[in-house]
C-alpha positions as CSV (number, residue, x, y, z in Angstrom):
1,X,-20.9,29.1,-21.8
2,X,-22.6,25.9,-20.3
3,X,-23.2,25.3,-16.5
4,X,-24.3,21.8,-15.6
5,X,-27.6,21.7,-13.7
6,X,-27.7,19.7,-9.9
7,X,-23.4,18.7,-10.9
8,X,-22.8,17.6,-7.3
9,X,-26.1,15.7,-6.5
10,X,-25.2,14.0,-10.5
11,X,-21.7,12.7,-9.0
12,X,-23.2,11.5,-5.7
13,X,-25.7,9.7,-7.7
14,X,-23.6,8.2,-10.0
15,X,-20.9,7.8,-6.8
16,X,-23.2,5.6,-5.1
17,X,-23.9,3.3,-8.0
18,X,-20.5,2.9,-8.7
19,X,-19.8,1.8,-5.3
20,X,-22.9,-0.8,-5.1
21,X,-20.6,-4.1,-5.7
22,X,-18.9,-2.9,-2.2
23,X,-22.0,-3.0,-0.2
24,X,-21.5,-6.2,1.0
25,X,-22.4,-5.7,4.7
26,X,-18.5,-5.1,6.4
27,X,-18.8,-2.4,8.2
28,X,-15.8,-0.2,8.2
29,X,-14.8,2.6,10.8
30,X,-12.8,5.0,9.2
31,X,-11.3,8.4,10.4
32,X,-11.2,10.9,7.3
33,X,-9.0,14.5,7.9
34,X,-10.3,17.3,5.2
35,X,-7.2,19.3,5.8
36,X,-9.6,22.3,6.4
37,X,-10.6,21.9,2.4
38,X,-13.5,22.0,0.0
39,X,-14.1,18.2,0.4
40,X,-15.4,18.8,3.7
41,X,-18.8,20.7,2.0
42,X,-19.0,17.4,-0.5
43,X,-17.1,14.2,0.6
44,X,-19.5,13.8,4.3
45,X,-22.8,13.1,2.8
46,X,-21.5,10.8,0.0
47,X,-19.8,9.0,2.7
48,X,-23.1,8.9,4.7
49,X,-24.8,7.1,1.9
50,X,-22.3,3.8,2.2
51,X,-23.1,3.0,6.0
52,X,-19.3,3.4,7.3
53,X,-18.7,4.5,10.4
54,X,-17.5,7.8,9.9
55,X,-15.2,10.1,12.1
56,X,-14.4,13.6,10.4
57,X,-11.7,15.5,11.1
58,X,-10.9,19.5,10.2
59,X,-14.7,19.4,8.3
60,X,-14.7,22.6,7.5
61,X,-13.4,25.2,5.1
62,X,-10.6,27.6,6.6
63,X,-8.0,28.9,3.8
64,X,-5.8,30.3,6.3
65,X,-5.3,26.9,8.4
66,X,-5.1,24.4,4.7
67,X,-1.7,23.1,4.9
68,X,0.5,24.3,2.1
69,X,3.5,22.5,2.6
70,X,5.0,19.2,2.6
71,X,5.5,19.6,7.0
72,X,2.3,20.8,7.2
73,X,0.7,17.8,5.8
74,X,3.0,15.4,7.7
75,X,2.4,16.6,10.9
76,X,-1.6,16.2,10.4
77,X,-1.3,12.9,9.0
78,X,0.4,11.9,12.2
79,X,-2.0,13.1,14.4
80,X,-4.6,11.0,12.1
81,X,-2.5,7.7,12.9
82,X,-3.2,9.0,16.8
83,X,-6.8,9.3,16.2
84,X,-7.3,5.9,14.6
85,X,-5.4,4.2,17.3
86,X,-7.3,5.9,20.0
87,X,-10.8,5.1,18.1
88,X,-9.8,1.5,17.3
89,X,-10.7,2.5,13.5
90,X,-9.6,0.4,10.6
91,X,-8.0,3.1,8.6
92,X,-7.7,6.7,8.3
93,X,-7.6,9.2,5.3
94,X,-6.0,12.4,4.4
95,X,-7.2,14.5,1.4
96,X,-5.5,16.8,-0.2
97,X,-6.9,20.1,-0.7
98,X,-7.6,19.4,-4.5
99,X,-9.9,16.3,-4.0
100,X,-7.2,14.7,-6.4
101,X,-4.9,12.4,-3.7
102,X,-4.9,11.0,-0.6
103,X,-2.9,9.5,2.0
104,X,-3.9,6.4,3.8
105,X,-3.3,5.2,7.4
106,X,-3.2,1.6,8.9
107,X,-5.0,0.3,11.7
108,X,-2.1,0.7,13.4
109,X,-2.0,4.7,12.8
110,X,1.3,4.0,10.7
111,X,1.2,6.1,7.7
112,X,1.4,3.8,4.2
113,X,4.0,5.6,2.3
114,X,2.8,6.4,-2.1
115,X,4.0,3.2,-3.4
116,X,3.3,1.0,-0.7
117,X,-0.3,2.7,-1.4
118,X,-0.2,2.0,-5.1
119,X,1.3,-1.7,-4.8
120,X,-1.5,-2.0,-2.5
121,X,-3.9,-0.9,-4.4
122,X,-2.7,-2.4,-7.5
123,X,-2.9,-6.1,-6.3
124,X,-6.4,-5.6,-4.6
125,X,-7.8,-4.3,-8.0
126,X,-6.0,-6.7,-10.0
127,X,-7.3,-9.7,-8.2
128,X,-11.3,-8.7,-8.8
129,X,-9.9,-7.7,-12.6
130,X,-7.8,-10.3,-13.8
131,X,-6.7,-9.4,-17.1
132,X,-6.8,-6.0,-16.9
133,X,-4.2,-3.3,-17.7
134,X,-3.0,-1.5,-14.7
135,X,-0.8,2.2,-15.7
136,X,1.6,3.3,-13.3
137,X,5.0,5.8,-14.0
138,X,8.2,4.9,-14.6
139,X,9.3,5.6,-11.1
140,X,6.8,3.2,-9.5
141,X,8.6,-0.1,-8.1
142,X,9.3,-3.1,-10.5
143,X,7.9,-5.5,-7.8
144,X,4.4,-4.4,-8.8
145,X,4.7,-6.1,-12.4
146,X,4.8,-9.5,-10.8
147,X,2.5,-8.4,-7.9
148,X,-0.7,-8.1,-10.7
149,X,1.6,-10.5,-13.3
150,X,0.7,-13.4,-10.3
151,X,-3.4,-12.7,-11.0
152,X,-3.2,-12.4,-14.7
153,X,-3.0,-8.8,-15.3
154,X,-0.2,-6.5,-17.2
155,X,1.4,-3.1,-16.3
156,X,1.7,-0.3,-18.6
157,X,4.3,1.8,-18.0
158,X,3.9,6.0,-18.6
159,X,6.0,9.0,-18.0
160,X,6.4,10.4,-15.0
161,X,3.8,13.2,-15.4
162,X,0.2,13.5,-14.3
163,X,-0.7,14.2,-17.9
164,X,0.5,11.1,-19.5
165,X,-1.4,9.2,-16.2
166,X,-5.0,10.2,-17.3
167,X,-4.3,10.0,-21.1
168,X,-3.6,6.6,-20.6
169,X,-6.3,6.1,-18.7
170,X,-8.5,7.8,-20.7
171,X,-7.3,5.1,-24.0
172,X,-10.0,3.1,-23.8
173,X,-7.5,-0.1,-23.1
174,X,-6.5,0.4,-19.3
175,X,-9.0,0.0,-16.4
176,X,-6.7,1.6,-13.5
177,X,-4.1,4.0,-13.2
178,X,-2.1,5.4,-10.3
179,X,0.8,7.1,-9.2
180,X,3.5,7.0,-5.9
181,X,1.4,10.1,-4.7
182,X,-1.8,9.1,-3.9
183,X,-3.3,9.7,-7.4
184,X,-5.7,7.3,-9.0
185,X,-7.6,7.3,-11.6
186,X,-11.0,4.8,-12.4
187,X,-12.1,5.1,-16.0
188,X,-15.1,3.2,-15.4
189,X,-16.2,6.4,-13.1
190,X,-14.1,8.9,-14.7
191,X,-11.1,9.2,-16.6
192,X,-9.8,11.7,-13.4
193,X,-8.0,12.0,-10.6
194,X,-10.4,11.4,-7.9
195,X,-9.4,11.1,-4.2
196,X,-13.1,10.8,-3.4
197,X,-14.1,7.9,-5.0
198,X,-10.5,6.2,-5.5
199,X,-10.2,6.0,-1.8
200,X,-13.8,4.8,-1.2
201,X,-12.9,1.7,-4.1
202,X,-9.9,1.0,-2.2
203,X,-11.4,1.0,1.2
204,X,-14.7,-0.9,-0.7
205,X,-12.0,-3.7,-1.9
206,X,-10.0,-3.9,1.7
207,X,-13.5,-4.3,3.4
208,X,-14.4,-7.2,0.8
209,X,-10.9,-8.8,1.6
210,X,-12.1,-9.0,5.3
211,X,-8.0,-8.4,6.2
212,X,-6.6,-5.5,8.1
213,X,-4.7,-2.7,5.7
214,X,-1.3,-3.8,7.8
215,X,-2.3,-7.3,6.9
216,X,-2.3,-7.0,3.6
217,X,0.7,-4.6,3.0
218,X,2.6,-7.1,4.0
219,X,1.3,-9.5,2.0
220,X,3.1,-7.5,-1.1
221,X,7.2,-8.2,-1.5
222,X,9.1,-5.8,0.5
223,X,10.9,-3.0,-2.1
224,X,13.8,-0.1,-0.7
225,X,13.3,3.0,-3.1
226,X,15.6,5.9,-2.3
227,X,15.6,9.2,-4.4
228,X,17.7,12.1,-5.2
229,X,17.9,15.7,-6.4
230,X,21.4,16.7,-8.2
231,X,21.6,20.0,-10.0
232,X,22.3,20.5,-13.6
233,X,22.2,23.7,-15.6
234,X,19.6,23.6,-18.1
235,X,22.4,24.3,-20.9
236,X,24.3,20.9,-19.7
237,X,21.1,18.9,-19.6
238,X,21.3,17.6,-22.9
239,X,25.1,16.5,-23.1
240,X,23.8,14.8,-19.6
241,X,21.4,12.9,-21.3
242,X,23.8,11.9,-24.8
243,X,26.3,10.9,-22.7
244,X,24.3,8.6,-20.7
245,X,22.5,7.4,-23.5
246,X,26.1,6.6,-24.9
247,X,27.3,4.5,-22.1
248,X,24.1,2.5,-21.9
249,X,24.1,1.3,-25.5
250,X,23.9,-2.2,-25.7
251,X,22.6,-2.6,-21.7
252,X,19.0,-2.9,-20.8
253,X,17.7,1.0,-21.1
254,X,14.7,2.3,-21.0
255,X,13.8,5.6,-22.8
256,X,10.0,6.0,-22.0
257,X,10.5,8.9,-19.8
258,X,14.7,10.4,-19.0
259,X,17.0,7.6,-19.1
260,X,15.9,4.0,-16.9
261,X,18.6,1.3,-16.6
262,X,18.0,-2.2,-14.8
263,X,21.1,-4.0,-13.4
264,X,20.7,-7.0,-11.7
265,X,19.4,-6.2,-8.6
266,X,17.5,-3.3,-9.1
267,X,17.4,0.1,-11.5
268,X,18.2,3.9,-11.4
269,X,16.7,6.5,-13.4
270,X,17.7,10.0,-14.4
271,X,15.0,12.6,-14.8
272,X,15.3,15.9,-16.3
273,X,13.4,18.3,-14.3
274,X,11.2,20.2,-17.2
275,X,11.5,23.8,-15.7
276,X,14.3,23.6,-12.7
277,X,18.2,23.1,-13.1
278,X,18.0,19.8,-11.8
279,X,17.7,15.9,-12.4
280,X,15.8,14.1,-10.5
281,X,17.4,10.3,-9.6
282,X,15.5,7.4,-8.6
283,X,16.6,4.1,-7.9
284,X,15.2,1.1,-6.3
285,X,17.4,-1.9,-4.7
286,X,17.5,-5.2,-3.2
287,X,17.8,-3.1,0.5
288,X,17.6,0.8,1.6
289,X,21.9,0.7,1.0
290,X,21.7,-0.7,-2.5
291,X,18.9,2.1,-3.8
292,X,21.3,4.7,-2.2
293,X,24.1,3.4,-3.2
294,X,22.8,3.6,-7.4
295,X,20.9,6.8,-6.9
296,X,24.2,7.9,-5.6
297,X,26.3,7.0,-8.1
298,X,24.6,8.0,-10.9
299,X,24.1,11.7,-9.2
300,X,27.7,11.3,-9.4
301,X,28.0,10.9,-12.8
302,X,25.5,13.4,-13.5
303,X,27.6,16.1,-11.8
304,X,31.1,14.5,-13.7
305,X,29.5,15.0,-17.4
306,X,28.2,18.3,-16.9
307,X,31.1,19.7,-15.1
């Protein structure tokens, strides 16, 4: 067995050169919460080296305090929007535990919800790459497509799986990928999810922009998601998904990941959960009512054909 020799001071090295076309003299203040975990012995000093204003929060490693569930997590992001409001920053930061996402807070100390995040991000990197090939999952919004379309750059379009994410990324033919999490990953770094240095890009590109993160969230077209959970046994899943299959014959479908259908003003799709007795149901609408309204529907259905 191999151990890389001097691994961290490698990354920062390499960190630091990658971020070099963002050193353009904006200085940003930013208020970043480690969540009480392992970042906080790594993320501070690479930080340092890009002359940001820094203000750390929980930078320190305490298992028993790292926030385990979804509450948890919510409840320190909010007191992040309070910190950035109080400071006058120009964003704030949550990691997660596993240095793979991150959650990102306004100016305002709102907190930008995963796929306001990954339009976001999406239509800042497509406008310094036009041409390139952006991945995001099937359950990302459709008004991303024309968000990087309008610059010249195409979506890709993967399961909705972490897996098939990097492997796309990792093709050799698409130079960002990202899901409604706060995953990203930057080939031209590494083909990984990387909180680190994906929110230190995004940050580099909103400082370059020389707008406010409010600002330009609403420069992107507004989008209503809504999502469901319905349960299924795992004997019924399949005659679920024939039957759907069945009735969308013909219709515009999608097959790259459970069953997608578009209607006119929007799309629902069904998910098999891979392990639980459940399908997960995502739709996304003209307004909040409309999403509902199809995610409802088809849970509906689901329930109908596997009774």
């Amino acid at each position: 067995m191999d151990f890389g020799s001097r691994a961290l001071e490698s990354y920062a090295t390499a960190f630091t050169q990658a971020m070099s076309p963002f050193r353009n003299g904006n200085r940003l203040k930013i208020v970043v919460d480690y969540g009480f975990g392992r970042l906080s012995s790594v993320f501070p000093a690479i930080l340092a080296g890009l002359d940001w204003d820094v203000v750390a929060l929980n930078a320190y490693v305490d298992t028993k305090r790292i926030p385990t569930t979804r509450i948890e997590r919510q409840k320190l992001q909010r007191k992040i929007g309070d910190v950035v409001v109080a400071l006058h920053a120009d964003a704030g930061l949550f990691m997660d535990t596993d240095g793979e996402r991150f959650t990102l807070v306004d100016e305002t100390g709102a907190v930008v919800d995963g796929c306001s995040l990954l339009a976001l991000y999406a239509r800042l990197f497509a406008l310094r790459r036009p041409g390139a090939k952006i991945a995001v999952p099937v359950i990302a919004p459709a008004a991303i497509d024309q968000l990087v379309r309008d610059v010249g750059c195409d979506v890709v379009r993967t399961k909705a799986d972490t897996r098939m994410l990097v492997a796309a990324a990792r093709s050799g033919s698409v130079a960002l990928a990202g899901d409604t999490d706060g995953g990203f990953v930057c080939p031209e770094f590494h083909p990984a999810l990387d909180a680190m240095f994906a929110c230190s890009k995004l940050l580099g590109m909103i400082a370059a922009s020389g707008q406010t993160v409010s600002a330009l969230l609403s420069e992107s077209p507004r989008f209503w998601m809504a999502r469901q959970l319905v349960e299924c046994h795992a004997e019924h899943k399949g005659k679920v998904m024939r039957v759907l299959a069945e009735g969308e014959q013909g219709s515009a479908a999608d097959y790259t990941d459970g069953i997608k259908v578009t209607h006119e003003h929007g799309w629902v799709l069904a998910l098999p959960d891979p392990s639980e007795p459940c399908f997960h149901v995502f739709a996304e609408g003209l307004s909040l009512a409309e999403a509902q309204a199809l995610a409802h529907e088809c849970c509906n259905r689901i329930r109908d054909i596997a009774a």
